[in-house]
C-alpha positions in Angstrom: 124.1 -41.7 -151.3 126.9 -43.7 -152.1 130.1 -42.4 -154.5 130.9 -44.0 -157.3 135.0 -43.0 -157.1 135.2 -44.2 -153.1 138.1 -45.7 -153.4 137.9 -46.8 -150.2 135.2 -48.9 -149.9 136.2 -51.0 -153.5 139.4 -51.3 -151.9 137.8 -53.2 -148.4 135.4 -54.9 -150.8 138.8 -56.1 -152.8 140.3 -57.6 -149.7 137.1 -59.3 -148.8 137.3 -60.9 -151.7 140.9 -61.9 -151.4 140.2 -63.4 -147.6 136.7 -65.2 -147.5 136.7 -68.7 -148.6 135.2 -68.9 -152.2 131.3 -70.5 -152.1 128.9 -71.9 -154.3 125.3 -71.3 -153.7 125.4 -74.7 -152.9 127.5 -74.7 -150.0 126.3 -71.6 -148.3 122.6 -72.8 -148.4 124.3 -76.5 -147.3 123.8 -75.6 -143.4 120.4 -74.8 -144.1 119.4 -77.1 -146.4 116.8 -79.1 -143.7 114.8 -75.7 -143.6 115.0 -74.7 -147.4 113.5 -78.2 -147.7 110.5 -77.3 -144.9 109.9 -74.3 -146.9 109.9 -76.2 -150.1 107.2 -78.6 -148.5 105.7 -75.3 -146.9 104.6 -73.8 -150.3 103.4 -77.2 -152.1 100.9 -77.4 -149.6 100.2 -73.6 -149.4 99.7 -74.5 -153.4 97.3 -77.4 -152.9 95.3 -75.7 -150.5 94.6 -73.0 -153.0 90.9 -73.6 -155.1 90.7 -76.4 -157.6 90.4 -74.1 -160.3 93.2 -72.0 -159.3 95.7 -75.1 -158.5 97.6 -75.2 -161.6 98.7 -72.0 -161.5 99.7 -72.5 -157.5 101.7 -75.5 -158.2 103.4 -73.7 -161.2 104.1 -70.8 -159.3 105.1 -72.3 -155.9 107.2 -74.7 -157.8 109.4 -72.9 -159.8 113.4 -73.8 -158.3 114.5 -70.5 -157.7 117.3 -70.2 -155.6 115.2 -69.3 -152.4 117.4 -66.1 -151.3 114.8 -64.8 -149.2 113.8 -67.6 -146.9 117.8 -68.6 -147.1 118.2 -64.7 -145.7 115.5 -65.9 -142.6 117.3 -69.4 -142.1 121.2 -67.5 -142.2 119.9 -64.8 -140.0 118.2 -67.5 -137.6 121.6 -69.4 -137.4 123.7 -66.0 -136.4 121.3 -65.8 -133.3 121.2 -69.2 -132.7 119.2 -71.8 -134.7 115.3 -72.0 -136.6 112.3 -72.8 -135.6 109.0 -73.5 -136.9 107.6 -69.6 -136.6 111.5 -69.2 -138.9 109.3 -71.3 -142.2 106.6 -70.2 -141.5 107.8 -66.5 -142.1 110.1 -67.6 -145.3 106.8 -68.6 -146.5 105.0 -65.5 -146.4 107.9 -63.9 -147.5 108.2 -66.0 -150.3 104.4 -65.6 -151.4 105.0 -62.2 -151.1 108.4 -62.2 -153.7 106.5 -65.0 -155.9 103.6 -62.4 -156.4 105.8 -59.5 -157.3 107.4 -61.8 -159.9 103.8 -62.4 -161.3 102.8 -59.2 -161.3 106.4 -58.3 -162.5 106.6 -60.2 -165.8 102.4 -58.8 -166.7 103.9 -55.5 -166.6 107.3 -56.1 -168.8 105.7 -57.9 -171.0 108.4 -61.4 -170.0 108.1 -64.5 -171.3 110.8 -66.4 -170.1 111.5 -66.6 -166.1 113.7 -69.0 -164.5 114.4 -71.0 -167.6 110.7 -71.8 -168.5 107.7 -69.7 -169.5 106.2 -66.7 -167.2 102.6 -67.5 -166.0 101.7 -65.1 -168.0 103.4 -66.2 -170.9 101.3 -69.9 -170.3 97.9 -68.5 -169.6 97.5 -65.0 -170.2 98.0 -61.3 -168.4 94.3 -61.8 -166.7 94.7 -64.9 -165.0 98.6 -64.3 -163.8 96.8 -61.1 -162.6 94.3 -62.3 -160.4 97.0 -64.8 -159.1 99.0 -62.5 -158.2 96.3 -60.7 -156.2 95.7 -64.3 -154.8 99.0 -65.0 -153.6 99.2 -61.6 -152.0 96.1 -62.7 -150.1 97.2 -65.9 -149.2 100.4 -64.6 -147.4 98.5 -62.1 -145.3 96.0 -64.9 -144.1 99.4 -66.5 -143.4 100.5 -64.2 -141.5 97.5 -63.5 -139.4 97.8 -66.4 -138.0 100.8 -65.9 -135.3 99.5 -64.9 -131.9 100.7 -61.3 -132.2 99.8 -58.9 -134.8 103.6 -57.6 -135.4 104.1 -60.3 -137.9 100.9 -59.5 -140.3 101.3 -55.5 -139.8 105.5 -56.2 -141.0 104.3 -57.9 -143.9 101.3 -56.0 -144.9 103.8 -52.7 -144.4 106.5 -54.2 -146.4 103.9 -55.4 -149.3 103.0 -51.9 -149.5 106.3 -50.5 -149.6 107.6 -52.8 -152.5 104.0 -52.2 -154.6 105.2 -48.2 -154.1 108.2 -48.7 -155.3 106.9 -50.4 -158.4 104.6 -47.3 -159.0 107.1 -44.8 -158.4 109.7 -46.5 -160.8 106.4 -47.0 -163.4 105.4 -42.9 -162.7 109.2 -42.2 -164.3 109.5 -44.2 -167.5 111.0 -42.5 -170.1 111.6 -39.8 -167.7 115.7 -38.4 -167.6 114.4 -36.4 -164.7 114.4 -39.8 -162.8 117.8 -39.1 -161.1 120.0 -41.5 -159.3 118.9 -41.0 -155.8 115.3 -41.3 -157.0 116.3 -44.9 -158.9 118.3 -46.0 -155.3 115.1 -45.3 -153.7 112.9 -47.2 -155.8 115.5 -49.5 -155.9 115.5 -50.0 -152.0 111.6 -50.0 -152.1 110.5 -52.6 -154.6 113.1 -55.0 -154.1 115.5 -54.7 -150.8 112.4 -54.1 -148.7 111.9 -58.0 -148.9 115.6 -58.6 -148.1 115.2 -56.4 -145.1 111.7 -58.0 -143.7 113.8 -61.8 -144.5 116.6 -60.5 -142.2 114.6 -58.3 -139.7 111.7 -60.8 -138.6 114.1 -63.8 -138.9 115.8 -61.6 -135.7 112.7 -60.6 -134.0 111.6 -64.7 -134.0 114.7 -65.2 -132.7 114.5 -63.2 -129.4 116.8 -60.2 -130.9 117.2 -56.8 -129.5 115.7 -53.8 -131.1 119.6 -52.6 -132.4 120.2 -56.0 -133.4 116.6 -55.9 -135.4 117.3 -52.7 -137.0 121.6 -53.9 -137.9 119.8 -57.2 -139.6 117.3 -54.7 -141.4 120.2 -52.6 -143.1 122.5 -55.1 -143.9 119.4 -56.9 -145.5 118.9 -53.4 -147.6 122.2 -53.0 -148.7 122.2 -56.6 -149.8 119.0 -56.4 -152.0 119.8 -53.0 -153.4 123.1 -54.0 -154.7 121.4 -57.5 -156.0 118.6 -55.2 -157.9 122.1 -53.6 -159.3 123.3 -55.9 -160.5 120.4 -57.5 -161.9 119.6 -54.4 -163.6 123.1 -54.7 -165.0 122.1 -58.3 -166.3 119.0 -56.7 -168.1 121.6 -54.8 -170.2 124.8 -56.6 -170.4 124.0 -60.5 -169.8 122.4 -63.2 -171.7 118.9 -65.0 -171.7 120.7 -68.3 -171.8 122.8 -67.7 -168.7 120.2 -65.5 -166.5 117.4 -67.8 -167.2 114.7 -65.3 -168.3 113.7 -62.6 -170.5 116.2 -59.7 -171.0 115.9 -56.2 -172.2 112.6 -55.9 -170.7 112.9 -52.9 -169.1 114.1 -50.3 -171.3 111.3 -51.8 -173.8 108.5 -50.7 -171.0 110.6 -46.9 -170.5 112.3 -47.9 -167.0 115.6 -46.0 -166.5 118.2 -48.2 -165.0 121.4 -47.2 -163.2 123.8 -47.8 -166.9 120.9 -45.9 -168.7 121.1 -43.0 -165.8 125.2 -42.8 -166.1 124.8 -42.1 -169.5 123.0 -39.8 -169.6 125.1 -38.3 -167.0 128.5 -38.8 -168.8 127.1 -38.3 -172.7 127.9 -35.7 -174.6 125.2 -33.5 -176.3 124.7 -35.4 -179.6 125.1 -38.7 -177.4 122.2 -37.8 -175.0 119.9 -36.9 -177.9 120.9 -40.5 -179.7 119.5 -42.0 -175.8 116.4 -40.2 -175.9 115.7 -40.9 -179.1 116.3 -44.6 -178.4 114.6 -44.6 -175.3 111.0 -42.6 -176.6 110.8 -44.9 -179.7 112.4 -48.4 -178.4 112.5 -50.9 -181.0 114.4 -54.9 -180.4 116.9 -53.5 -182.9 118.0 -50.3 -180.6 119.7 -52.5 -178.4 123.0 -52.6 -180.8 123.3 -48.9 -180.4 122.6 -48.5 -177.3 125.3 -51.3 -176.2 127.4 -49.0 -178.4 127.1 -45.6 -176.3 127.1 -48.0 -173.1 130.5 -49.6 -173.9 131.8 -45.8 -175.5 131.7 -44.5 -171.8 132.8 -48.0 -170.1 129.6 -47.8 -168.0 129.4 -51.4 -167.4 132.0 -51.5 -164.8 130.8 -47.9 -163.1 127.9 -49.5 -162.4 129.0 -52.7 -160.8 131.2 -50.8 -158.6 127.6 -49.1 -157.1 127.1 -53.0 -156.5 130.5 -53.7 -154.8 129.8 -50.3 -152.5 126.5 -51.7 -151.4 127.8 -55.0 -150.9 130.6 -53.6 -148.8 128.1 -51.3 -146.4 126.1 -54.8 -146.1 129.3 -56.3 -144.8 130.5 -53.1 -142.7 127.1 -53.6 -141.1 126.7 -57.4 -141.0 130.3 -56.8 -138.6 128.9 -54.4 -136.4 126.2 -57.1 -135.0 128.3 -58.6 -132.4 125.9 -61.5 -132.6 126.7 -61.9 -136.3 130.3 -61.2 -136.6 131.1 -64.6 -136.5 128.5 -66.0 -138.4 130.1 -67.1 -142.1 126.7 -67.7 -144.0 125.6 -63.9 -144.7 129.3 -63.0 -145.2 129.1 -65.7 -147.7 126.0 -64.9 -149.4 127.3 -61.1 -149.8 130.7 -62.7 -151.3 128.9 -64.9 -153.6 127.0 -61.9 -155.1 130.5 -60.0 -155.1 132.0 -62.6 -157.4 128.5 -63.0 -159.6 128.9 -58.7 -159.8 132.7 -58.8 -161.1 132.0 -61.6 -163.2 129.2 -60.3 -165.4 
């Protein structure tokens, strides 16, 4: 469990800050670019091999111009050890079948309309179908994955799909629930969302011929990564805008979930404050928002929680140096510096 006061680790993330070259997404996906692109291809024809019936929704889905982080993760990871191959895709894809599904499944549940820029497939055809689709894309990636000689690849996946639909219920068995303390949230957190980081980073190493410490360093920098970017995005739910992050906000305290800002609050609030939270939070309404952006500014919890995002940037990078096969490798540092500067400028 990480402490929100250690002044040493905000002090190393500082000076990382100060001493790695400043990226745009754009130039630390530039080296990899080629492979992105064989992903890219990868998934249009994963969507046109889907039925006839179903192949709208494939192509919407498979098409949607994210920014790829996960297959990026299994292309940067590749180069630290060496360079991609063609097993390196064919993973990214699965991987990315697997996130794509989650998203799905993700905006039925909260209810989104809005995801990256454009309307949810929910949103354009209805819960039922974006259901279903979801279930199909699951399938699709573990017939995917089935098909590498050796059954690591398909148990890793199948493990990991398990793991992040767990998390999802163990974050949905706590709405509304102030029980839900932080260690439980960093758990879910680490479940439902780093867990795909991790598999990106860990069978990106195992393709490439790593050993089983290097596997399990690649793992843990890949969970600290995606646990501070589900900070941070939590943070964004709260404190950003629709127009900048590109889909719909607020979503989770309308469905109950307890975020870390929400969780600090309650921590920090005085009496009358925490009753105003639980209040808000048992009987949520669009126009609750104001207040609670009132109590969340009253205790300045938008900056304590972005430092829990700095700290688990800052382990990813502590780790990410103690792979002597990666210690030279700018990409990942670059990806965790690019999600420093996105964290301290929200």
């Amino acid at each position: 469990m990480l402490a929100a006061d250690s002044k040493a680790e905000s002090v190393t993330m500082a000076e990382t800050l100060n001493t790695e070259p400043i990226y745009s997404w754009k130039q630390i996906i530039e080296p990899v670019e080629p492979f992105l692109e064989t992903v890219s291809r990868r998934l249009m024809k994963e969507a046109n091999s889907f039925d006839p019936a179903i192949l709208p929704y494939a192509d919407y889905a498979l098409n949607g111009h994210g920014k790829q982080l996960r297959p990026a993760l299994v292309a940067l990871t590749a180069n630290a050890l060496g360079k991609t191959h063609d097993a390196h895709a064919t993973v990214a894809v699965i991987i990315e079948m697997v996130h794509l599904a989650t998203l799905v499944h993700d905006d039925v549940m909260d209810e989104a309309e809005i995801r990256r820029g454009r309307l949810t497939l929910s949103a354009n055809w209805g819960n039922e179908i974006a259901v279903l689709f979801g279930d199909c894309l699951f399938a699709n990636a573990l017939r995917l994955a089935a098909s590498f000689p050796s059954p690591d690849i398909c148990r890793a996946v199948a493990a990991a799909t398990n793991t992040v639909c767990a998390g999802e219920i163990f974050q949905t068995q706590h709405r509304r629930d102030f029980q839900f303390t932080r260690e439980k949230y960093f758990r879910a957190l680490e479940m439902k969302t780093a867990e795909l980081f991790a598999l990106s980073c860990e069978l990106s190493a195992m393709l490439s011929g790593a050993s089983a410490e290097e596997r399990t360093g690649f793992r843990q920098f890949g969970l600290a990564l995606g646990t501070a970017y589900q900070v941070y995005d939590d943070c964004v739910d709260l404190f950003g805008t629709e127009a900048t992050a590109g889909k719909s906000l607020g979503t989770d305290l309308a469905k109950g979930k307890l975020t870390l800002p929400v969780l600090l609050l309650w921590e920090r609030a005085n009496a009358a404050d925490r009753a105003s939270l639980e209040g808000l939070v048992q009987d949520w309404k669009p126009c609750s928002m104001d207040r609670l952006a009132r109590l969340l500014a009253k205790y300045e919890l938008l900056p304590a929680s972005l430092q829990f995002a700095h700290q688990y940037l800052e382990k990813a990078a502590q780790t990410l140096r103690s792979i002597p096969a990666a210690s030279g490798q700018s990409g990942l540092m670059g990806v965790i510096t690019y999600l420093a500067r996105q964290v301290s400028g929200l």
